[in-house]
NUPASE-157310 format. One record per atom (N, C-alpha, C, O, CB): residue in one letter; z, x, y. Coordinates in pm, whole numbers, padded with zeros to 5 digits, always signed. Each point is the difference from the previous one (the first is absolute). Glycine has a CB too. Example, Ala and Ser with C-alpha at 12.3 -4.5 7.8 and 13.67 -1.06 7.14 Angstrom:
<atoms>
a+00780+01319-00569
a+00000-00089+00119
a+00000+00090+00120
a+00066+00104-00002
a+00059-00293-00115
s-00197+00154+00222
s+00006+00082+00119
s+00073-00077+00109
s+00017+00051+00111
s-00232+00067-00174
</atoms>
This chain:
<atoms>
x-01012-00796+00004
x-00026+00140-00020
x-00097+00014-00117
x+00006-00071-00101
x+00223+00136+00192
x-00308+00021-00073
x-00135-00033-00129
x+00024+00141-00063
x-00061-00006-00106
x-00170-00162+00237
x+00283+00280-00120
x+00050+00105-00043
x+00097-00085-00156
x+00062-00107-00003
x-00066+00276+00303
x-00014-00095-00379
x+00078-00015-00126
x+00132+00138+00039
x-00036+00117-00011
x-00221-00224-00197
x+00376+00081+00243
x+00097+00093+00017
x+00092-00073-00089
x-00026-00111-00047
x-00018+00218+00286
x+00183-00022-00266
x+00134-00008-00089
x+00106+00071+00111
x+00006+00074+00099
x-00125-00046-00381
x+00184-00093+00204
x+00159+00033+00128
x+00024+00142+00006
x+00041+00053+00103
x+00117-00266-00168
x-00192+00309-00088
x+00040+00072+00053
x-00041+00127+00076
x+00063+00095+00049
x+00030-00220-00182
x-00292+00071+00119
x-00117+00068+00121
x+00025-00049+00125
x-00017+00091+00081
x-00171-00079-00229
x+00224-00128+00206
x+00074-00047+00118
x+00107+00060+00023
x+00046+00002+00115
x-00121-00184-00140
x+00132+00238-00070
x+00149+00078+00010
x-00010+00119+00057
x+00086+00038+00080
x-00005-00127-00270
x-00148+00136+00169
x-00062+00184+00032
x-00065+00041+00103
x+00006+00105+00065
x-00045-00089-00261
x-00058-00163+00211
x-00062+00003+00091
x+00060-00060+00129
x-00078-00029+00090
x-00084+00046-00259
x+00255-00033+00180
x+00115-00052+00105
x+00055+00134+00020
x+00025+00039+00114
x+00043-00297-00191
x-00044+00343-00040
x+00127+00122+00039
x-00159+00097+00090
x+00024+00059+00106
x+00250-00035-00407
x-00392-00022+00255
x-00024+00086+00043
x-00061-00010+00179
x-00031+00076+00092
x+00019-00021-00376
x+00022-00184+00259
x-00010-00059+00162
x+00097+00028+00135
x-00006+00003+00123
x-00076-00178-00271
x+00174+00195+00038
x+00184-00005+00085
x-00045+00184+00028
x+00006+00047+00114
x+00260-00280-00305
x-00298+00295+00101
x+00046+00178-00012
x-00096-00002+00110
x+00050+00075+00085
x+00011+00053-00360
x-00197-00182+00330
x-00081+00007+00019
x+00058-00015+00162
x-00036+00088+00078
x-00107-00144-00321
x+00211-00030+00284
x+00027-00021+00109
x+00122+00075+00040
x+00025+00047+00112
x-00146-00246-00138
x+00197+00203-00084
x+00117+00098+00035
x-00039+00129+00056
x+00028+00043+00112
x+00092-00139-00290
x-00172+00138+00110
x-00082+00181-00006
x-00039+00000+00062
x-00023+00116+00035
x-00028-00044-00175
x-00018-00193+00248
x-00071+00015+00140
x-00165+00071-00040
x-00058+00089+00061
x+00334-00038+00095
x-00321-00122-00271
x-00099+00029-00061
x-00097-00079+00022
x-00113+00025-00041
x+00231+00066-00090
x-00091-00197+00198
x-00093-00155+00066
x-00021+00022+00097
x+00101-00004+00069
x-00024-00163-00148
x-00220+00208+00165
x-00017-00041+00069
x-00024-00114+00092
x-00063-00091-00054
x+00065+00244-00054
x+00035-00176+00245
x-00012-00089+00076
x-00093-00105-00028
x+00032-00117+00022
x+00044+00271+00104
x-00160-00131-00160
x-00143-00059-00022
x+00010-00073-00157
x-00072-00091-00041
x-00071+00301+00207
x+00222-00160-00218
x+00041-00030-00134
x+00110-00059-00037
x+00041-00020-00115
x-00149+00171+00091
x+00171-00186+00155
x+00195-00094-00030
x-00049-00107-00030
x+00022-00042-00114
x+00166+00112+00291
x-00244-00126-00114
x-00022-00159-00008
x-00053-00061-00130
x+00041-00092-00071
x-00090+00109+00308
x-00069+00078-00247
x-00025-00045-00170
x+00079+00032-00088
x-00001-00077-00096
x-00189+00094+00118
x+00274+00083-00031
x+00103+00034-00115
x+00126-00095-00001
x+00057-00030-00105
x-00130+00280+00123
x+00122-00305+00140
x+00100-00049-00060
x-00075-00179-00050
x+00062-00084-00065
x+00158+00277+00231
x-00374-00211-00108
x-00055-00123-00053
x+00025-00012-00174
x+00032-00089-00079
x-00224+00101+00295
x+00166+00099-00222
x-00027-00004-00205
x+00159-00005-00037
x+00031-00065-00100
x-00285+00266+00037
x+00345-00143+00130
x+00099+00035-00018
x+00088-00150-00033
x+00085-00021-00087
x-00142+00262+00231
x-00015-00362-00007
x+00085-00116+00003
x-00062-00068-00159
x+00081-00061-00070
x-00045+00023+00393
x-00169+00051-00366
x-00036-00058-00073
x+00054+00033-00155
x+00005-00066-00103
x-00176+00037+00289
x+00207+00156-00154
x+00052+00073-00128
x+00151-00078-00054
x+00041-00043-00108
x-00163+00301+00206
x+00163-00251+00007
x+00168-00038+00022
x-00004-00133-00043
x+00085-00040-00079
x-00010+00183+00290
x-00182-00234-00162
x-00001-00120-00030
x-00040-00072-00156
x+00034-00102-00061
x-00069+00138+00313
x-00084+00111-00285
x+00000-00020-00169
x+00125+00006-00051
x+00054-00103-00040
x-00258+00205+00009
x+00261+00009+00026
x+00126+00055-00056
x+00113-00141-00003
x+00060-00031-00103
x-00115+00313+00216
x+00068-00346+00002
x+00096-00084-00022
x-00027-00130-00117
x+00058-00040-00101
x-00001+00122+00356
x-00181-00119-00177
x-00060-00124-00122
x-00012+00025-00131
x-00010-00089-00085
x-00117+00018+00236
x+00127+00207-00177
x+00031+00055-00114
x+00073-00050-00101
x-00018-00065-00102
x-00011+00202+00225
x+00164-00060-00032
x+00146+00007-00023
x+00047-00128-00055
x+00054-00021-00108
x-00023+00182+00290
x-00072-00266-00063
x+00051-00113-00008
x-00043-00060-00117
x+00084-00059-00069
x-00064+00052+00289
x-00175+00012-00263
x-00066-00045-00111
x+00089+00033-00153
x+00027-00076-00093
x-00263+00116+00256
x+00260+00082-00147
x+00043+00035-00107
x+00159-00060-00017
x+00016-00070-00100
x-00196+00279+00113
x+00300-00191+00075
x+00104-00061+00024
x-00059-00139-00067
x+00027-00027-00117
x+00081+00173+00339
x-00189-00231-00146
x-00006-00139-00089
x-00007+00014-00141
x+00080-00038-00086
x-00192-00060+00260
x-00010+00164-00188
x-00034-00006-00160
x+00130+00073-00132
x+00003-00012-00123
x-00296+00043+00246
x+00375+00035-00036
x+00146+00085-00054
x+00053-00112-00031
x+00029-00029-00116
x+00023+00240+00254
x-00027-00303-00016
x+00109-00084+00005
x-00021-00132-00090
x+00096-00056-00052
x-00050+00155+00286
x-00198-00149-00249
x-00067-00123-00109
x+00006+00076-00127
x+00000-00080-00094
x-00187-00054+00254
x+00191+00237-00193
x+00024+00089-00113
x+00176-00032-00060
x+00038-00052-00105
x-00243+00260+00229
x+00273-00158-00022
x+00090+00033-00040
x+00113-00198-00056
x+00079-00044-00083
x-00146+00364+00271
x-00007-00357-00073
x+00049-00145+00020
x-00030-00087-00117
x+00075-00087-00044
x-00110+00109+00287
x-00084+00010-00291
x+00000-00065-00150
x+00050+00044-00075
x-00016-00078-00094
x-00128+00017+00106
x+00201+00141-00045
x+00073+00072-00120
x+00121-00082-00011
x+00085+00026-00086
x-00169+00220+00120
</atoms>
């Protein structure tokens, strides 16, 4: 991903994807790419998570 994003602009930008489809605000022509960004979003978010969980856990583990 060559975009510079943070979890919690991936964060927002996931909710507003979801309202987006909820609200029936996506057009047809427009599902496919939203939920594309959507998988990629989801997929930042986790590697994230996980990243940070490690670095919590080598933190906490040396103490």
């Amino acid at each position: 991903m060559e975009e510079t994003l943070n979890y919690e602009a991936a964060y927002k930008e996931l909710e507003q994807i979801y309202q987006d489809i909820n609200n029936e605000q996506v057009s047809i022509d427009e599902l496919a790419t939203k939920v594309k960004r959507a998988s990629v979003l989801i997929n930042f978010c986790q590697q994230k998570l996980r990243s940070t969980e490690e670095e919590i856990n080598g933190i906490l583990g040396g103490m």
